[in-house]
KESENU-429154 format. One record per residue (C-alpha): residue number from 1; residue in three letters; y negated, z, x negated. Coordinates in pm, 1 decimal, decimal comma. Last residue first. Layout:
# KESENU-429154
<node nr="NUM" rest="ALA" py="Y" pz="Z" px="X"/>
...
# end
This chain:
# KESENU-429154
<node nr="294" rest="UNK" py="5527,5" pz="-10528,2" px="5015,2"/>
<node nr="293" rest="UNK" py="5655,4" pz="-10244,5" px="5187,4"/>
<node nr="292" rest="UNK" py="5521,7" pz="-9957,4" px="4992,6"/>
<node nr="291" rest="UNK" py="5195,5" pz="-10133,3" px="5079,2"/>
<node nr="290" rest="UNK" py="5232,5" pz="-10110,1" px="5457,1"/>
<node nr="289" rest="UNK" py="5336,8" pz="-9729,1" px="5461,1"/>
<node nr="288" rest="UNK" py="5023,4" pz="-9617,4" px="5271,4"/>
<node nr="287" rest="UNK" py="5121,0" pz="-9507,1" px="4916,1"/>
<node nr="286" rest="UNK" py="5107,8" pz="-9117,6" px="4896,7"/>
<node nr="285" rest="UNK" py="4933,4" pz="-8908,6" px="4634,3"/>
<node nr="284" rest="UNK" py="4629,3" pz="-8966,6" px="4864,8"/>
<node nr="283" rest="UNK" py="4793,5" pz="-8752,8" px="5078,2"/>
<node nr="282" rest="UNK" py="4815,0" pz="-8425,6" px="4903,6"/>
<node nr="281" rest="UNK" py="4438,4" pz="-8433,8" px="4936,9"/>
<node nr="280" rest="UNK" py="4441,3" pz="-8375,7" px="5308,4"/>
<node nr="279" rest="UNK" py="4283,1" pz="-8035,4" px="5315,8"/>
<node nr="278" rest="UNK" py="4036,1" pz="-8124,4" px="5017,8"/>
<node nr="277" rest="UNK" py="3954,8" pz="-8486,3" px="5203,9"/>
<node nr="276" rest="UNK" py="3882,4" pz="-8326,9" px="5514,3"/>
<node nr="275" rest="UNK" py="3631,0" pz="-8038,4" px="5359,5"/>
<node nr="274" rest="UNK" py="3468,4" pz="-8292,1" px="5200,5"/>
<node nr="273" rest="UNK" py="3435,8" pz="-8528,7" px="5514,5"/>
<node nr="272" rest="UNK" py="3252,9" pz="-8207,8" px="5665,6"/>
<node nr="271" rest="UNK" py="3024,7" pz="-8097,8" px="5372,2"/>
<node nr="270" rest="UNK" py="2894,7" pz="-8405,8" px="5366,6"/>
<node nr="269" rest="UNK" py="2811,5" pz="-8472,1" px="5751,9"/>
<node nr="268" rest="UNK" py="2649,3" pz="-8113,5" px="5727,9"/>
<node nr="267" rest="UNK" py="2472,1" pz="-8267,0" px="5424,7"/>
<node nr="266" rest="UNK" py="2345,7" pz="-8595,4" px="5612,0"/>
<node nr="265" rest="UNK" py="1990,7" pz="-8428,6" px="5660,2"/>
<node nr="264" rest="UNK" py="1941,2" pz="-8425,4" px="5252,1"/>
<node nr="263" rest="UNK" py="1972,5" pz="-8169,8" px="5011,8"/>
<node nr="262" rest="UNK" py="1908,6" pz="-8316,1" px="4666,2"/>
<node nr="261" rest="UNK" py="2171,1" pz="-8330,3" px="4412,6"/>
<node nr="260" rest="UNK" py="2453,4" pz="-8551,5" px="4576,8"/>
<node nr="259" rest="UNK" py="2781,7" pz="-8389,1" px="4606,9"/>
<node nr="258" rest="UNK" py="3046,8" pz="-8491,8" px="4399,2"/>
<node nr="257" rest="UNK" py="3457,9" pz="-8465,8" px="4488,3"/>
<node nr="256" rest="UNK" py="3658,4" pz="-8477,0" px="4172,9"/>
<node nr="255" rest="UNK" py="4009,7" pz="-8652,9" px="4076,4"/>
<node nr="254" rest="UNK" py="4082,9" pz="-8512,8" px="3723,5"/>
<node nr="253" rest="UNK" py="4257,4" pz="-8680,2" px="3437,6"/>
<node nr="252" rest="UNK" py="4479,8" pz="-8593,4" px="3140,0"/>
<node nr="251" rest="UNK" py="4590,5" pz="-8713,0" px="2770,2"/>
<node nr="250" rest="UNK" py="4684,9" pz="-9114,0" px="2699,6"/>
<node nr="249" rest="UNK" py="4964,3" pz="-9072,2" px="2537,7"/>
<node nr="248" rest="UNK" py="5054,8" pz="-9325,6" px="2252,2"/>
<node nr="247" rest="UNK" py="5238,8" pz="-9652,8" px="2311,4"/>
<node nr="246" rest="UNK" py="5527,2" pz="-9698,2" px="2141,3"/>
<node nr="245" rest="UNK" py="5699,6" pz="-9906,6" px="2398,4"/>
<node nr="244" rest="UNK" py="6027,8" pz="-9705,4" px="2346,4"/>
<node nr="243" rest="UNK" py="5890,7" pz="-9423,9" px="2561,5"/>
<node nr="242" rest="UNK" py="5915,8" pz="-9675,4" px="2863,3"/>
<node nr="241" rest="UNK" py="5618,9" pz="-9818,8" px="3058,8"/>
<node nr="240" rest="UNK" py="5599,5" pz="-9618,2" px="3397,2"/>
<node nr="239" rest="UNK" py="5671,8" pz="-9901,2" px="3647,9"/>
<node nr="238" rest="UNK" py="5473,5" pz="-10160,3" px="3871,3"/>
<node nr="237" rest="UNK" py="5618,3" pz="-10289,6" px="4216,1"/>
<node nr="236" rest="UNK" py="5424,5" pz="-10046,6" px="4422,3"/>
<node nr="235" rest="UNK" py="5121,7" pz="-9890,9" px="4259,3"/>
<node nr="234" rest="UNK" py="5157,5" pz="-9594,2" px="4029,9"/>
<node nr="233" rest="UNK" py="4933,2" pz="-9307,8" px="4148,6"/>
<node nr="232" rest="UNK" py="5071,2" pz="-8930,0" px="4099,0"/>
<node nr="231" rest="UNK" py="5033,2" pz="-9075,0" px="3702,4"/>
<node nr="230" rest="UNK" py="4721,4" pz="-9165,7" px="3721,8"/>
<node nr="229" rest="UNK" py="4690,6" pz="-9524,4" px="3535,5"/>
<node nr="228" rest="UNK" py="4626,3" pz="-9686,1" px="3224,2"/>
<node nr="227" rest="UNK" py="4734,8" pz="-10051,1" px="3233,6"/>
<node nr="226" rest="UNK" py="4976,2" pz="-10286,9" px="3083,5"/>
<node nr="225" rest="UNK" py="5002,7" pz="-10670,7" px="3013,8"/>
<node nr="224" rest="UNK" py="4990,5" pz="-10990,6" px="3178,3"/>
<node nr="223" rest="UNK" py="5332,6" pz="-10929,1" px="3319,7"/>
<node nr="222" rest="UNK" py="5267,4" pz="-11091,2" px="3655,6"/>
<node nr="221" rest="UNK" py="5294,8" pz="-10745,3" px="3832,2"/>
<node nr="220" rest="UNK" py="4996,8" pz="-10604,1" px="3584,8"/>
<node nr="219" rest="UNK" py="4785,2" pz="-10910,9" px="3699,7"/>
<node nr="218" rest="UNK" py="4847,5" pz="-10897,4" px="4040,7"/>
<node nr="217" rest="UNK" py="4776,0" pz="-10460,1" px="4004,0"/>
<node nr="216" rest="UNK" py="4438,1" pz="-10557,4" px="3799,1"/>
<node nr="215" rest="UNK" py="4311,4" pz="-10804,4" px="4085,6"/>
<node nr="214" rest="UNK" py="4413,0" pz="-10546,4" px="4357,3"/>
<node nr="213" rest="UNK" py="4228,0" pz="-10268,0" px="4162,1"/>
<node nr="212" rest="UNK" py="3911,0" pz="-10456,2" px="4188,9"/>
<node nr="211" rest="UNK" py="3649,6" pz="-10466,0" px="3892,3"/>
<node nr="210" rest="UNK" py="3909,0" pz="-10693,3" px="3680,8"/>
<node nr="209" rest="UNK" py="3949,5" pz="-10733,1" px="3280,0"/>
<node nr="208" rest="UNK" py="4229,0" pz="-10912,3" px="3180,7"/>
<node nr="207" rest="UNK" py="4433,0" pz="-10934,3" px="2846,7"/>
<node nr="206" rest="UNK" py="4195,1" pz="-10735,8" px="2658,7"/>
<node nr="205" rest="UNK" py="4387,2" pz="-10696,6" px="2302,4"/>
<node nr="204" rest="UNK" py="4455,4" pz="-10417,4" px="2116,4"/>
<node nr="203" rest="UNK" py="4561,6" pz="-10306,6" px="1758,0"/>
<node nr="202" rest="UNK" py="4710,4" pz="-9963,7" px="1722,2"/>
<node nr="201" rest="UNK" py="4616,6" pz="-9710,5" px="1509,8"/>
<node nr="200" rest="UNK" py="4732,8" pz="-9420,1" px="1717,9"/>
<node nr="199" rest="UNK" py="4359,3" pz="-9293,9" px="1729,9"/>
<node nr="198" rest="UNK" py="4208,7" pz="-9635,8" px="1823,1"/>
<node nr="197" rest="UNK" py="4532,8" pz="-9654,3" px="2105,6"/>
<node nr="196" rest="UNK" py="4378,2" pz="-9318,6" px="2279,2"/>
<node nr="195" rest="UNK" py="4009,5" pz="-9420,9" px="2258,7"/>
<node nr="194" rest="UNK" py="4087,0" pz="-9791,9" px="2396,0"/>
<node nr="193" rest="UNK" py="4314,1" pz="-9568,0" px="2673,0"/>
<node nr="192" rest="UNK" py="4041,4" pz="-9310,5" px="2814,4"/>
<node nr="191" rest="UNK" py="3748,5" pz="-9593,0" px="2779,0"/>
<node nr="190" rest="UNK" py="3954,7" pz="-9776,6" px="3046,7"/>
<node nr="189" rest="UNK" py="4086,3" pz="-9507,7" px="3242,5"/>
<node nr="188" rest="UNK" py="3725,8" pz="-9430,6" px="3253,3"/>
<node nr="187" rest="UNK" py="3566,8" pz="-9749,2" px="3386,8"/>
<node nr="186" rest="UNK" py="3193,7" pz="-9803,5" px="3257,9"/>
<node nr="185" rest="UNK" py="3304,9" pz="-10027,8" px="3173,8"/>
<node nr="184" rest="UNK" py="3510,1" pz="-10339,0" px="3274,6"/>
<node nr="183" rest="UNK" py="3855,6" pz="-10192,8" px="3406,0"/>
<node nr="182" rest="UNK" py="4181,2" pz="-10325,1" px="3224,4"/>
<node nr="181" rest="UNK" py="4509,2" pz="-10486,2" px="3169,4"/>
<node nr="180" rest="UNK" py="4573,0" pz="-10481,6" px="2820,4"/>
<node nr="179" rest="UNK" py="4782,6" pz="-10678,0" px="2597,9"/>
<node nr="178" rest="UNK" py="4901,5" pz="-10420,7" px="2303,4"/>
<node nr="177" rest="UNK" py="4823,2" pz="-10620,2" px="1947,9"/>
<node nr="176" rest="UNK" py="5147,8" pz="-10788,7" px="1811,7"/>
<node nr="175" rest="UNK" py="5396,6" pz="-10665,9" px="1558,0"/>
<node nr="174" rest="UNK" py="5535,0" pz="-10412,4" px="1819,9"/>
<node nr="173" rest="UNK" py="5632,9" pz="-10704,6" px="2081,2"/>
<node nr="172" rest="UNK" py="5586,1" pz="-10556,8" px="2431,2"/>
<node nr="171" rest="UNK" py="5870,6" pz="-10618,9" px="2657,5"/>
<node nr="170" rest="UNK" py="5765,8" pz="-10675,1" px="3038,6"/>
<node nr="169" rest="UNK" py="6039,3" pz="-10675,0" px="3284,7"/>
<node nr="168" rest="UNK" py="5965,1" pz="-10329,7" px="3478,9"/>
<node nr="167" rest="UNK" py="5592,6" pz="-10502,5" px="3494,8"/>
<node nr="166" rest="UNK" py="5293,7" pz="-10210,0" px="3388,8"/>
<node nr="165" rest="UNK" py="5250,4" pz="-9866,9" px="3359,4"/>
<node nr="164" rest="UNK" py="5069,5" pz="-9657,3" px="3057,0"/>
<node nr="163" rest="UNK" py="5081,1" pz="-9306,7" px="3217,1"/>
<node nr="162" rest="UNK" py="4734,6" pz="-9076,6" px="3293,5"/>
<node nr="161" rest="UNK" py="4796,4" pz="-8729,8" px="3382,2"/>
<node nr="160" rest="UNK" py="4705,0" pz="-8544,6" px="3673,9"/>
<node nr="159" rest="UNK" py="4459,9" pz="-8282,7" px="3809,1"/>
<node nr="158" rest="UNK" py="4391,8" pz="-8241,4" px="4202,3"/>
<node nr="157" rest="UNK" py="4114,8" pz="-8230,9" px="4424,9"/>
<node nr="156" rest="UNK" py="3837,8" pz="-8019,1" px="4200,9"/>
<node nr="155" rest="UNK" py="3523,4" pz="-7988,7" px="4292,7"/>
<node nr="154" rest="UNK" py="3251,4" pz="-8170,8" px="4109,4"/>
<node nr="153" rest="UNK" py="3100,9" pz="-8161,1" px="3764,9"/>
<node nr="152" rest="UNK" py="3236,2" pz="-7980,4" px="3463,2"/>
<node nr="151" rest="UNK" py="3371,3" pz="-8234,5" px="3216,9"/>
<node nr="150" rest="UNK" py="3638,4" pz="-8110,5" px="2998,2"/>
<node nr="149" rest="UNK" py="3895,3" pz="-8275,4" px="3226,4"/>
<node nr="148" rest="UNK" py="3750,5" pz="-8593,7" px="3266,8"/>
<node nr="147" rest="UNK" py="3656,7" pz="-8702,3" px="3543,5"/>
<node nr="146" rest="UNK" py="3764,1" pz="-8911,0" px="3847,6"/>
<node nr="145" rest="UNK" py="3595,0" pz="-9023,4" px="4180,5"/>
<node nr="144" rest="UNK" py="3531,3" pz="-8919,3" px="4539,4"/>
<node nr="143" rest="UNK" py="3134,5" pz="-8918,6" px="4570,3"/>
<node nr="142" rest="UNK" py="2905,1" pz="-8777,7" px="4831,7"/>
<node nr="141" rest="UNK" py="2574,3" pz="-8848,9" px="4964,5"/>
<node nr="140" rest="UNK" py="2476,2" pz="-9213,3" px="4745,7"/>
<node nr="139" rest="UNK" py="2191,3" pz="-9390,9" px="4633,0"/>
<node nr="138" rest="UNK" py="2033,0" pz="-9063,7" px="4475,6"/>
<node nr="137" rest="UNK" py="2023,9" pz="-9212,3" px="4122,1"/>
<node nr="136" rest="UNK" py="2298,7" pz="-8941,0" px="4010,1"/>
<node nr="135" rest="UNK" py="2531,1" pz="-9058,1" px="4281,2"/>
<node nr="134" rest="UNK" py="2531,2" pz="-9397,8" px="4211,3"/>
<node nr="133" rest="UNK" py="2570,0" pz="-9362,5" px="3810,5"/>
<node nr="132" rest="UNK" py="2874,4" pz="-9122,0" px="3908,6"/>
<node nr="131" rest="UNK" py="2974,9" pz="-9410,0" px="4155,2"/>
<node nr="130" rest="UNK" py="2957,7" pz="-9664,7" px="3862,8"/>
<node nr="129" rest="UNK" py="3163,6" pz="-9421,4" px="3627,3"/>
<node nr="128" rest="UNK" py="3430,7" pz="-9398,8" px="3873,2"/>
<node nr="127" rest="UNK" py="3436,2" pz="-9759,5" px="3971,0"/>
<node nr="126" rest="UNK" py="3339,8" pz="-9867,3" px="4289,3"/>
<node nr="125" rest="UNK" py="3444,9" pz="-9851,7" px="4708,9"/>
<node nr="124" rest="UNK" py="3102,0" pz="-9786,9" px="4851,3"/>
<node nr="123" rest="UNK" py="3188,7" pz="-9634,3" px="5233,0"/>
<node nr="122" rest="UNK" py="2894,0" pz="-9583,0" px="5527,2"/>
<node nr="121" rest="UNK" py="2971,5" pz="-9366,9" px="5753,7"/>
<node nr="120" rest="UNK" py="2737,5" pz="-9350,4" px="6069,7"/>
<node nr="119" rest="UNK" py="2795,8" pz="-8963,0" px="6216,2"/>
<node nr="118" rest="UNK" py="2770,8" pz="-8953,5" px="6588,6"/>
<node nr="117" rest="UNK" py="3162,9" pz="-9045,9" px="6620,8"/>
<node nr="116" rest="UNK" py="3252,8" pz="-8692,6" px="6418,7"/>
<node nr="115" rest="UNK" py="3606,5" pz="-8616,1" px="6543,5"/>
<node nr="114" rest="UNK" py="3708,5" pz="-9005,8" px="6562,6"/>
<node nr="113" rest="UNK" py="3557,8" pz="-9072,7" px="6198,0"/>
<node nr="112" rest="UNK" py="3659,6" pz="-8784,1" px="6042,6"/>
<node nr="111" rest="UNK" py="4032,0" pz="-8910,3" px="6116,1"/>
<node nr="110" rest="UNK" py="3972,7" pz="-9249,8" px="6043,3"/>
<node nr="109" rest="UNK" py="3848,2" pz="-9137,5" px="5691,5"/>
<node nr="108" rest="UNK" py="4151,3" pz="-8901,6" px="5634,6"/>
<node nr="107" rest="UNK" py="4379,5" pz="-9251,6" px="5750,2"/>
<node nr="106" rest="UNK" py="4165,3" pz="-9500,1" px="5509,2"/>
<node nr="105" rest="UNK" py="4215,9" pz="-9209,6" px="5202,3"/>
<node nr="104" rest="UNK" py="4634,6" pz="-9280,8" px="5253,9"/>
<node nr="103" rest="UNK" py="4638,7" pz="-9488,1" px="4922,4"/>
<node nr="102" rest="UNK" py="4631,8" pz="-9828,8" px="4796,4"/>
<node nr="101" rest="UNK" py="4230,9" pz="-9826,6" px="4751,7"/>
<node nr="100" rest="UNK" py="4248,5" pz="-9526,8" px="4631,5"/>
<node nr="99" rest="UNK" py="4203,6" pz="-9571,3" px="4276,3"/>
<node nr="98" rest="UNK" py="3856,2" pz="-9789,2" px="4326,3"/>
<node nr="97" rest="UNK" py="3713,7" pz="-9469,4" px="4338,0"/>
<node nr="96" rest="UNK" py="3537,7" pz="-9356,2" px="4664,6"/>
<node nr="95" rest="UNK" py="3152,0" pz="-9357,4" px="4765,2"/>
<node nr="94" rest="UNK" py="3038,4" pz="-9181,4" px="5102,8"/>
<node nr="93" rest="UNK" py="2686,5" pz="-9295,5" px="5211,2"/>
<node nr="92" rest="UNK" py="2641,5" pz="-9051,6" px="5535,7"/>
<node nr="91" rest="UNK" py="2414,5" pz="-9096,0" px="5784,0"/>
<node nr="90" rest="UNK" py="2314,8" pz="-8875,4" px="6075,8"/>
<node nr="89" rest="UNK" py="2521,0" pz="-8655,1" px="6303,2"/>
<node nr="88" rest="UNK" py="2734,6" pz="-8378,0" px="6322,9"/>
<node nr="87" rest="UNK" py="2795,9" pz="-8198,2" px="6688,7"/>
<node nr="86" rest="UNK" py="2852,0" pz="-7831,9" px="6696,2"/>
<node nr="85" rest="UNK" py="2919,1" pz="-7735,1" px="7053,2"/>
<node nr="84" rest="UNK" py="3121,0" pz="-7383,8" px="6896,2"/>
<node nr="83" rest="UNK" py="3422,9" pz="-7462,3" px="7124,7"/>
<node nr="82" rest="UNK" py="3488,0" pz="-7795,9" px="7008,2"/>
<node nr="81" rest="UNK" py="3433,8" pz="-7734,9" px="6655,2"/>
<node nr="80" rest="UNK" py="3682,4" pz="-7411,8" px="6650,0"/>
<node nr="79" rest="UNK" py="3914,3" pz="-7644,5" px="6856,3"/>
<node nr="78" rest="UNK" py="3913,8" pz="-7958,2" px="6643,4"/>
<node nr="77" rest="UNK" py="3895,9" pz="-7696,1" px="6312,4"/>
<node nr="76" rest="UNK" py="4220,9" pz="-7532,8" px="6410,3"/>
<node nr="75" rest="UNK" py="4409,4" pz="-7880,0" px="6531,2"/>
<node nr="74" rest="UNK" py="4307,9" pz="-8039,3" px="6197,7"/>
<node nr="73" rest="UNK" py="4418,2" pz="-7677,6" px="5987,4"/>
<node nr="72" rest="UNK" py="4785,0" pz="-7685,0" px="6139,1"/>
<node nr="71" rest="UNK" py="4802,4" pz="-8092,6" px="6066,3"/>
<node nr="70" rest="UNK" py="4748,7" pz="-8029,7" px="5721,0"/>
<node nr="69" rest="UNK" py="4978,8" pz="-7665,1" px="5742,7"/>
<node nr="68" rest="UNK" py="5286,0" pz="-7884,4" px="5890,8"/>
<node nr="67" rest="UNK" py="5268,4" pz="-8191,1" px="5678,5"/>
<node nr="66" rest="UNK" py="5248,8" pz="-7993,3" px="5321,4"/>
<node nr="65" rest="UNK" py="5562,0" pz="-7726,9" px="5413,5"/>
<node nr="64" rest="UNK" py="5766,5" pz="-7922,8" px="5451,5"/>
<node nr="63" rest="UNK" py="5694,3" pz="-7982,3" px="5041,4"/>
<node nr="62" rest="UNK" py="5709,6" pz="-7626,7" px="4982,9"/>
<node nr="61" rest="UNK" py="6049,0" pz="-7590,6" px="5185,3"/>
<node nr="60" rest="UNK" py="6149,4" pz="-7866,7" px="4868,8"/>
<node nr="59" rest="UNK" py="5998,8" pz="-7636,3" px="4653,0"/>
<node nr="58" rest="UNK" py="5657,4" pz="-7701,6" px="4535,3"/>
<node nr="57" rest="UNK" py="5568,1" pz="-7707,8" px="4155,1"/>
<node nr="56" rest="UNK" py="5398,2" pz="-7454,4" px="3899,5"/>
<node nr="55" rest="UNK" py="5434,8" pz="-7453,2" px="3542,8"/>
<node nr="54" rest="UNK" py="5389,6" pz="-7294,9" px="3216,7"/>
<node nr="53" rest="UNK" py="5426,5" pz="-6841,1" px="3305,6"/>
<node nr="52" rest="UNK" py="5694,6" pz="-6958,5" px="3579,9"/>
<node nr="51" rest="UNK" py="5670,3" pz="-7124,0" px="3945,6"/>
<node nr="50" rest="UNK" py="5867,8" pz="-7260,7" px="4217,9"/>
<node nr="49" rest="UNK" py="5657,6" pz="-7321,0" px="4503,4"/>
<node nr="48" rest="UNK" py="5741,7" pz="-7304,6" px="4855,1"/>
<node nr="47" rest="UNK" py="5989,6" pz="-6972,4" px="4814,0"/>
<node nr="46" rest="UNK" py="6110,3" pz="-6937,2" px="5235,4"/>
<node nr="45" rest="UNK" py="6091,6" pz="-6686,4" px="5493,9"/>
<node nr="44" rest="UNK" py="5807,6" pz="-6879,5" px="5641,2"/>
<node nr="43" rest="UNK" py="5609,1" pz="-6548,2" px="5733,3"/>
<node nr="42" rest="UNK" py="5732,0" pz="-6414,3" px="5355,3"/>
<node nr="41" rest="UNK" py="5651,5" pz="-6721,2" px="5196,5"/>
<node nr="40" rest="UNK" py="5270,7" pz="-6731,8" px="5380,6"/>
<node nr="39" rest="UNK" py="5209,5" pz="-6362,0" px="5249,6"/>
<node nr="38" rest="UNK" py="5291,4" pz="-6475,9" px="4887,8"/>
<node nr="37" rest="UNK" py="5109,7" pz="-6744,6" px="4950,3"/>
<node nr="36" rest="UNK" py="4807,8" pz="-6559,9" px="5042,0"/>
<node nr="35" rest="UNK" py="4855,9" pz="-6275,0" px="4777,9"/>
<node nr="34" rest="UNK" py="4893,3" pz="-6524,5" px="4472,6"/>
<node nr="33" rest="UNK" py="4552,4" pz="-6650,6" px="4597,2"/>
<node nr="32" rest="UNK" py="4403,5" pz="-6298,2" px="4640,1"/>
<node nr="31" rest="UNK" py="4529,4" pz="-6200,2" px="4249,8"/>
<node nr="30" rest="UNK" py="4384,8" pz="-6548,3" px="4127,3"/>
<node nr="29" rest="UNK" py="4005,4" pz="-6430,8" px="4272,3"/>
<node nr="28" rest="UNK" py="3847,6" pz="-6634,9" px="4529,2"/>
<node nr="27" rest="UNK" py="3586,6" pz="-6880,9" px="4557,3"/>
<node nr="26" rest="UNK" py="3806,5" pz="-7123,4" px="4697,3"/>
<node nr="25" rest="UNK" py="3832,6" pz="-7418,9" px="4440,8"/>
<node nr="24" rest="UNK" py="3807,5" pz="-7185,6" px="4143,4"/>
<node nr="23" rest="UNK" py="4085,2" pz="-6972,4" px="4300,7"/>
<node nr="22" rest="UNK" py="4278,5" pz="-7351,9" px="4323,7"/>
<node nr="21" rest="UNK" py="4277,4" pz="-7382,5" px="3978,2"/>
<node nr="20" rest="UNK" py="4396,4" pz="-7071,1" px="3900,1"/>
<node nr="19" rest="UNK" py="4662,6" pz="-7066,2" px="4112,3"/>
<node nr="18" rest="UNK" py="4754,2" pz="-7415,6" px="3959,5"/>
<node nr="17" rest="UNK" py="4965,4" pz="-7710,4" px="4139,1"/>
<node nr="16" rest="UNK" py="4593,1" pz="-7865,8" px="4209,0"/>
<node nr="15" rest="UNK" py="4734,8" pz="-8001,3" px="4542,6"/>
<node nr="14" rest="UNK" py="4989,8" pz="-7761,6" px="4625,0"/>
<node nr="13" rest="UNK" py="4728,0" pz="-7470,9" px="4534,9"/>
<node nr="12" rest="UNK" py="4474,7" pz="-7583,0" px="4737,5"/>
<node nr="11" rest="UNK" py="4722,0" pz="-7650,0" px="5024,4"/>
<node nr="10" rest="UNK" py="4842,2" pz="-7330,8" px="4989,8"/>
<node nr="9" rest="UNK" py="4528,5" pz="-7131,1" px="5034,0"/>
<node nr="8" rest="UNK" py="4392,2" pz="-7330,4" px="5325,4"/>
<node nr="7" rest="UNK" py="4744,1" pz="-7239,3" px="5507,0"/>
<node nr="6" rest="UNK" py="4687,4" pz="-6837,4" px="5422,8"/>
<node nr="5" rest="UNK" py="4325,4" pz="-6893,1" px="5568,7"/>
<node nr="4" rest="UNK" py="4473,4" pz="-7090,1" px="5896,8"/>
<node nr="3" rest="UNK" py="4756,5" pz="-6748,6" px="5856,8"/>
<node nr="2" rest="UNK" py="5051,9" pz="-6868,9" px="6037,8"/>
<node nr="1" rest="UNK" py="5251,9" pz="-6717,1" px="6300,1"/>
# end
């Protein structure tokens, strides 16, 4: 009934919410993209995104949609892998932004893990700019990290904005210089919001500086100060600082996978976990159960 190509199609363009976007993704022209989910719609019998010349967002059929065409695609590339006696091995250094620690990244990695037991992971959890660094000396295979927008390496997960969040009872004083709640370089949400308060004017203060998003999250929850974060990321227990906070906006952000330069024997292995983490990227919008909890 449905299309594994048509499926492939909507997922890119649910998690990038642009048809352009997602034709860069697949190596396809805009017209064939608008043609797959327009083909997918009609075998659904339902709109799953809502869309005008600005915007595009899924419906709430759109959004259904999500679970059934991920788990679709795992059962289709299970079988086409079974049947084809293709069996991945080697090692593969995998690095991933310190941004999904609190997400569902640990369940697409178990996954990958149980189809392709002959393959020895081996996961760097840094900062974005560190695992860039990583990547470019050849210490790592394949890098999950953010961007920014004008910069043109990697493949594209999804795009979001950044938000100033922080402690739903914290009350910044306008006569005083914004605590911040931050990275150490080379951290990009970091460098992202020092550039965005030097062109408001606004004085600053470091507040705390922590490499591990846990430490900056305690921190943020204690009402230490506020943070830059992705938007489709707030941890649980912080809140989007209000309008009336002053604060200026902090622009856009990109969530990129990198492969390594130089073709090694672990790139089947890379091109594998990639192709996992594209088709489940809607999850790592998604707080993992256990931490919603907390």
């Amino acid at each position: 009934m449905y299309d594994p190509t048509q499926l492939r199609t909507f997922l890119a363009v649910a998690q990038t919410l642009s048809f352009t976007q997602a034709a860069r993704r697949l190596g396809l022209r805009q017209s064939t993209v608008s043609q797959h989910v327009r083909r997918l719609e009609d075998a659904a019998g339902r709109q799953l995104f809502s869309r005008d010349t600005h915007s595009v967002e899924l419906t709430e059929d759109g959004e259904a949609m999500l679970g059934f065409a991920r788990r679709l695609l795992e059962v289709h590339e299970q079988a086409a892998a079974f049947f084809t006696g293709t069996r991945l091995r080697g090692r593969l250094r995998f690095g991933a932004s310190e941004d999904f620690v609190l997400t569902r990244l640990t369940e697409i990695l178990e996954r990958f893990r149980l189809d392709h037991p002959e393959v020895d992971l081996e996961l760097t959890v840094e900062l974005s700019g560190t695992l860039h660094e990583q990547l470019a000396a050849g210490k790592l295979d394949l890098v999950l990290a953010k961007r920014r927008p004008e910069e043109p390496r990697g493949e594209l997960v999804w795009h979001d904005r950044l938000v100033w969040i922080g402690s739903e009872r914290l009350r910044l004083d306008p006569g005083r210089p914004v605590p911040l709640i931050v990275y150490p370089p080379p951290g990009i949400t970091r460098a992202l919001a020092l550039e965005a308060l030097e062109r408001q004017g606004r004085p600053w203060r470091i507040a705390c500086t922590s490499g591990s998003l846990s430490g900056l999250i305690a921190a943020a929850r204690a009402g230490l100060g506020v943070m830059a974060h992705s938007r489709g990321l707030v941890p649980p227990g912080l809140v989007r600082m209000p309008e009336r906070a002053g604060l200026p906006e902090l622009g856009e952000v990109d969530f990129v996978l990198v492969h390594g330069r130089r073709r090694t024997s672990s790139q089947g292995a890379a091109d594998a976990l990639a192709a996992a983490i594209l088709g489940g990227g809607d999850q790592l919008h998604r707080p993992r159960a256990a931490d919603v909890d907390r």
